[in-house]
N, C-alpha and C positions, 0 to 999 in steps of 0.2 A: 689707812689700809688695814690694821690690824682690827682696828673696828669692825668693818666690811668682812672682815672673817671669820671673827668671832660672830658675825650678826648671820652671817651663811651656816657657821656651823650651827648657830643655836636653832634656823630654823628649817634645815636642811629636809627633816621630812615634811614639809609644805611644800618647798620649790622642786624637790625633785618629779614628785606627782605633778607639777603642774607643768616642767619641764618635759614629762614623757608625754601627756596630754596634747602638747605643742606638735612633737615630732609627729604623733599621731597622726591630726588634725593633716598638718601638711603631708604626709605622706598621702594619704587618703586624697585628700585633693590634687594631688600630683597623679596618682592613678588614675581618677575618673578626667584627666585631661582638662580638668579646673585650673589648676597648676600646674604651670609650664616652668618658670623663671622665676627665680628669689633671688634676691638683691640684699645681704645682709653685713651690714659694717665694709660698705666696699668691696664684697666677696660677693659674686655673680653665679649662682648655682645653676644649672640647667638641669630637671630630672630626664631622666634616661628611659624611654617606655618602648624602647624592641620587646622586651621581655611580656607584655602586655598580653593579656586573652587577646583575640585577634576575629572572633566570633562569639555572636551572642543567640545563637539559637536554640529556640527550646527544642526537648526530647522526649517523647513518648514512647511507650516501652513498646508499646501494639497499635497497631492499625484500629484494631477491633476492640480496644478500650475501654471503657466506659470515661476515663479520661480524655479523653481525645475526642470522642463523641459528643460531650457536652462542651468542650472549647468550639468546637467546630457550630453546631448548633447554637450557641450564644451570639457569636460572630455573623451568622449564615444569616440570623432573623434580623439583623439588621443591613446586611451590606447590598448595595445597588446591583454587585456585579461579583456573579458565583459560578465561576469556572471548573469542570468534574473531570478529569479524565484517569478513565483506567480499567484494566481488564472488565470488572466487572459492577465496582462500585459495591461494595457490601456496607458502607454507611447509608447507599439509599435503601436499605432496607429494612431501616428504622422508621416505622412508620411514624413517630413524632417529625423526625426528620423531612421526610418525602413529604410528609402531608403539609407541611408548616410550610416547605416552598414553593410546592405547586399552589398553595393558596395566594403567596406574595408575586408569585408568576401572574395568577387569573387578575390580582387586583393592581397587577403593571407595576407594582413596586420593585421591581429586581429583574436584572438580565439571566436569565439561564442559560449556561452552555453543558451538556454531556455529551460525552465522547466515551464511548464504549467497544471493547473489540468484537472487530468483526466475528459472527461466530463458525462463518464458510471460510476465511481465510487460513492459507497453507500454513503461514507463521501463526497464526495464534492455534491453530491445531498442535502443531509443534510445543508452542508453549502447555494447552494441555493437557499433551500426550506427558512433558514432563513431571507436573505438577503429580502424576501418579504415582511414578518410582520414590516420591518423598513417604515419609514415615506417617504425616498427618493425610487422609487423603481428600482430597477437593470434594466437598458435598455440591457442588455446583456442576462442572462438564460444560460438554459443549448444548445440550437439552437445556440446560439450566439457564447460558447465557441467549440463547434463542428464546425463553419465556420473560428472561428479564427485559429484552429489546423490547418485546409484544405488550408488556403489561406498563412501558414508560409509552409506547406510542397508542396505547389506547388513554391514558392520563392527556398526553399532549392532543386527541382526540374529540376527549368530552370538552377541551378548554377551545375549541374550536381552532388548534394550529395559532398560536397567537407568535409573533415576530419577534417577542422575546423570551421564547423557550427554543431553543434548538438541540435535536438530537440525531450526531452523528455517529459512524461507525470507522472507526483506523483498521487495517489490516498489518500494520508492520509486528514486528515482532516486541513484544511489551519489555521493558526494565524497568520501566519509574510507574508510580501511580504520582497524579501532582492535582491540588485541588490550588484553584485560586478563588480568595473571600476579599474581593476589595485589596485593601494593602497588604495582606497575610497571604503568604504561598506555604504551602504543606508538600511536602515529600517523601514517599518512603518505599525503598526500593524491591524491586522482584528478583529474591534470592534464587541459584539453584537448586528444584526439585524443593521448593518449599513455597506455601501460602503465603501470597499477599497479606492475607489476614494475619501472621505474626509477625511481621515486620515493622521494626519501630517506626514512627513516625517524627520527621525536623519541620520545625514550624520558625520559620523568616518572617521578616517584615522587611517593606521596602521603606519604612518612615528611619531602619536602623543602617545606617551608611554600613559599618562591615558587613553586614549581608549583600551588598548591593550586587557582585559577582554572582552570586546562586540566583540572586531574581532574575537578574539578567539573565541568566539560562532558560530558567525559569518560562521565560516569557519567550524568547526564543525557539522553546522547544513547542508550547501552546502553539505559538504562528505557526512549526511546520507540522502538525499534527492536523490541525486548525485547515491547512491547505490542503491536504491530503486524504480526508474522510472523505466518508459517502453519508449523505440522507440516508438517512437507519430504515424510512418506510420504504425506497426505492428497493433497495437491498432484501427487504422483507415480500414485497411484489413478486420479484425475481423469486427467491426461493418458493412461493407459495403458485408460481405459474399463472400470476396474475398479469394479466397486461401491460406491457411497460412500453412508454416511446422510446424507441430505439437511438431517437437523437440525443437524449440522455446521458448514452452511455457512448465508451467510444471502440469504436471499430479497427480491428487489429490484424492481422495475416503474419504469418512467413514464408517464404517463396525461394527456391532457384528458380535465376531469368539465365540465361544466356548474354553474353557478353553484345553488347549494341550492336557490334559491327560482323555480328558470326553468322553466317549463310543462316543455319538455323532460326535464329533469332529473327532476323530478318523475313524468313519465309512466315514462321507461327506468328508475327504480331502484322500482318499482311490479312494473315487470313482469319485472325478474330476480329480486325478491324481494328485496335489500339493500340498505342505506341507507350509504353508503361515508361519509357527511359524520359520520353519528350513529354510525357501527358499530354497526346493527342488522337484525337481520333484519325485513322485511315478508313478509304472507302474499300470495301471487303469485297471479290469477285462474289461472295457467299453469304453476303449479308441478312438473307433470310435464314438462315441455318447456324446463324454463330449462337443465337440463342445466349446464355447467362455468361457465355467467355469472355463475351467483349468488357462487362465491367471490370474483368480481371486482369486482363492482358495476358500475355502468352505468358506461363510459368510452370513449375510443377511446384505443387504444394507439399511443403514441411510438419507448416499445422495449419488448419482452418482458418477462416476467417470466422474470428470470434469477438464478442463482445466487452470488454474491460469493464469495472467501473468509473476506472479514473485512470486521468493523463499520466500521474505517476506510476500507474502498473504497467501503462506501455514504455515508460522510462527505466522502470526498473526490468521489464524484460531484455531490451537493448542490451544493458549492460551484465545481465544472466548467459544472453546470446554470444557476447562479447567471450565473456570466461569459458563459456563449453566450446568454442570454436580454436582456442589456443593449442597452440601447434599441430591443426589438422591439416594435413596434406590435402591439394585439389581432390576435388571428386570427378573419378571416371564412370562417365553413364554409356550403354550401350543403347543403343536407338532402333524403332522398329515401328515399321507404321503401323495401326492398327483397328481395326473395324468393328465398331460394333461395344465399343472400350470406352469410359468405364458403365456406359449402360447401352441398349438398344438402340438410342437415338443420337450418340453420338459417336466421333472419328478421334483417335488421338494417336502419341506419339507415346509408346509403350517404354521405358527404362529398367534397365537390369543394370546392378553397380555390386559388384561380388565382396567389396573389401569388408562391408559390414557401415560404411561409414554415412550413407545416409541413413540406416535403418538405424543408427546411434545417435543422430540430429535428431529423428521423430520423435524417438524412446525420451528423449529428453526435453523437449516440447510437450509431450502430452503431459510429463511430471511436470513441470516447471509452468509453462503457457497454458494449457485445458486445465489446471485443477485452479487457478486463477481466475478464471474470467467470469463473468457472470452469467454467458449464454452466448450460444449459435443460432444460426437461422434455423436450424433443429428443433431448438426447444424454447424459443420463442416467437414460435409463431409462422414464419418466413421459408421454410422448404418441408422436402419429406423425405425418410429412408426410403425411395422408392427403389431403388438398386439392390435391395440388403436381403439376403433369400431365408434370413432367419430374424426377423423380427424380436424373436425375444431377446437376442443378445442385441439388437440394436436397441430396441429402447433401452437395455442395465448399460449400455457403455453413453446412449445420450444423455441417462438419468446418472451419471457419475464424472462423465467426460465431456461433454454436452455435441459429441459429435460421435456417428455409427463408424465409421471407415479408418477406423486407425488400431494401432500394434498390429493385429494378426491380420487384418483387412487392409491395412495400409499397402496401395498398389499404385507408387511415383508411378507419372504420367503428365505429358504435357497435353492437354485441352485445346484441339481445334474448332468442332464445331458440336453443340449439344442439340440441333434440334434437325435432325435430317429426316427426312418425307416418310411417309411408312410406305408408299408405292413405291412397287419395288425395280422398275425400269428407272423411274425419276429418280431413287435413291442411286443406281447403277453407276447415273452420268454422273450424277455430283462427285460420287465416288473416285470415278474412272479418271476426272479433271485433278481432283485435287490430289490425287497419290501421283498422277504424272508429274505435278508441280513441285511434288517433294523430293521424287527423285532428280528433275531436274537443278533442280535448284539447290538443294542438301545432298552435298557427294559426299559426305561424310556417315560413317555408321556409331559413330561413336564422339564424344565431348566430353570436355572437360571444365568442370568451373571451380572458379575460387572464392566466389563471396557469398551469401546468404545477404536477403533481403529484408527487411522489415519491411509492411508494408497498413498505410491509413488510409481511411476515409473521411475526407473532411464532410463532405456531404454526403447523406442517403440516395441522393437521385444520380450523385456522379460518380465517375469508376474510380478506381482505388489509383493511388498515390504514392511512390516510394518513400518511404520516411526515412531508411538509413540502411547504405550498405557497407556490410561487416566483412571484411577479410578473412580466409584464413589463415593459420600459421601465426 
């Protein structure tokens, strides 16, 4: 023993360096999760790793980098499958970039997906109306993101639409920009009243299990984005008043109906001919004269029947419709037959309601539903302001609103018959039958209702369809 101590002390600076070298080593492998369990002289050590980094993703200081740009590009030239979304995309407008992929697009080497915002949508206007009060100001607009849609779908154009470039448009309102390269997802978010373009960018990979929560998002949030876009050219048609098929897109209303069982109700889907509650048709004493009512059924209209581009803008109206209708008391209409209402050629049932409360359902439809939609039978194509004795404000309110007859022109009315005779004996009878029928039949001067309707079109040749009725209160 005294040996062994004297031979320690003589060579104690040799063992101790190789003693710290030791600890080293295992710590080190204890960390990268090499080493779990050491087994020394009978003593069973377990390392402890709560403490552990817990992610491993990279940081980019800017979007707009030149670090970032070249990881992205290095990665992008080889990977299969290159997913873009985001306001506006300012890396494709590196032209080494754009050009390098639309070439691996033309020669089917790679899937391309972008998605870019809509540049007519309410929420991305919002976004960049905010983007102006920031200190840096947006060199792009909403002009800007209109020529960048136009100059990737004339790209996707010369390549003749090939099936693995696609270019969509989101309308919700933006927070993330996220680019997928194969197993690498990038992120980086949309601050307030500040550019996309400073904002750092985190770069995952799904090959690193502690990432695997953010991909999953990641990938999750692509799917509902992914769901929810429009064809960028569709979208570009529409704005340029190009011809569009209407089956495309989807057709929308809001209406008060009258409760099924109300004298009223009863009388007006009698006499257009269809029953909106049952979706059926009735034989009409006046079926030459119902003219365009019957596809609507008896109602008075809220907001137009207009054009969405997509299933979830009428989803998300529902539930817009849902919030402004909270805690609204019934609406009382007073009733009045009327001739000659709302044009020459047709009869209706006139409304006056003093509280202000349909004239605040409108008001808020036209904000909320008309600045939404993509178009009415107004401005694509399918009717005319023939009723509107001032044309130029009906085309600034078709050309903004896509419909003439609302806020100061807005005149509820329930629609009986739109196409009555212009001789005027023949007009007399029709006349003289069907006000006898109202007042026989409707002793009431006055209704009340509680719900607001949504209303669809699943076909163009067939009448419209209740989608969902809303309570109020």
């Amino acid at each position: 023993m005294e040996n062994l101590l004297n031979f320690t002390k003589e060579y104690w600076f040799i063992l101790a360096p190789l003693l710290i070298l030791v600890i080293w080593v295992l710590v080190s492998l204890a960390r990268k999760g090499v080493l779990k369990k050491l087994n020394f002289a009978g003593i069973e050590l377990e390392f402890d790793r709560s403490t552990e980094k817990k992610t491993s993703f990279e940081l980019f200081s800017r979007s707009d980098s030149s670090e970032f740009a070249q990881r992205f590009e290095k990665l992008a030239h080889e990977a299969d499958r290159i997913v873009l979304i985001g306001t506006g995309i300012n890396i494709l407008h590196r032209d080494p970039v754009l050009l390098d992929l639309l070439d691996r697009v033309s020669k089917n080497k790679c899937q391309l997906e972008i998605y870019l915002a809509n540049p007519f949508s309410r929420q991305i206007e919002s976004r960049l109306i905010e983007e102006e009060i920031g200190n840096i100001k947006p060199p792009v607009g909403k002009q800007g993101l209109i020529q960048r849609v136009e100059t990737i779908l004339e790209k996707q154009k010369e390549l003749g639409y090939p099936p693995n470039f696609v270019l969509s448009l989101f309308s919700n309102y933006p927070t993330v920009a996220m680019f997928i390269v194969d197993t690498d997802y990038f992120l980086y978010p949309y601050g307030f009243a500040l550019l996309g373009n400073l904002s750092p960018v985190m770069q995952f990979s799904r090959n690193r299990p502690t990432d695997r929560p953010m991909v999953d998002f990641m990938e999750g949030q692509y799917q509902r984005i992914k769901s929810s876009s429009t064809d960028a050219q569709m979208v570009m048609d529409v704005y340029h008043r190009r011809k569009v098929s209407l089956d495309k897109l989807t057709p929308c209303a809001v209406y008060l109906i009258p409760e099924a069982e109300s004298p009223l109700y009863k009388f007006g889907s009698q006499i257009v001919g269809f029953d909106v509650y049952e979706n059926r048709q009735i034989l009409s004493p006046f079926a030459p004269y119902v003219g365009d009512a019957g596809e609507f059924g008896f109602h008075l209209t809220v907001a137009d029947a207009l054009y969405l581009y997509h299933q979830r803008d009428m989803d998300l109206l529902q539930k817009e419709i849902e919030f402004v209708v909270q805690g609204l008391p019934p609406i009382k209409l007073e009733l009045q037959f009327k001739d000659g209402f709302p044009d020459k050629g047709s009869v209706s049932i006139l409304c006056q309601e003093s509280q202000g409360l349909l004239e605040y359902l409108h008001h808020e439809m036209v904000s909320r539903f008309y600045r939404v939609a993509a178009g009415s039978n107004y401005d694509l194509g399918a009717a005319n302001p023939n009723r509107d004795e001032n044309p130029g404000r009906a085309k600034w309110m078709i050309q903004h609103y896509h419909a003439p007859y609302i806020l100061q022109k807005f005149q509820p009315h329930f629609t009986l018959l739109t196409n009555l005779p212009a001789v005027p004996a023949e007009r007399k009878k029709i006349l003289d039958e069907i006000e006898r029928m109202y007042y026989e039949q409707v002793s009431q001067s006055h209704i009340e209702l509680q719900s607001i309707f949504v209303l669809r079109r699943p076909q163009l040749a067939r009448p419209w369809q209740i989608a969902k009725e809303i309570s109020f209160g």
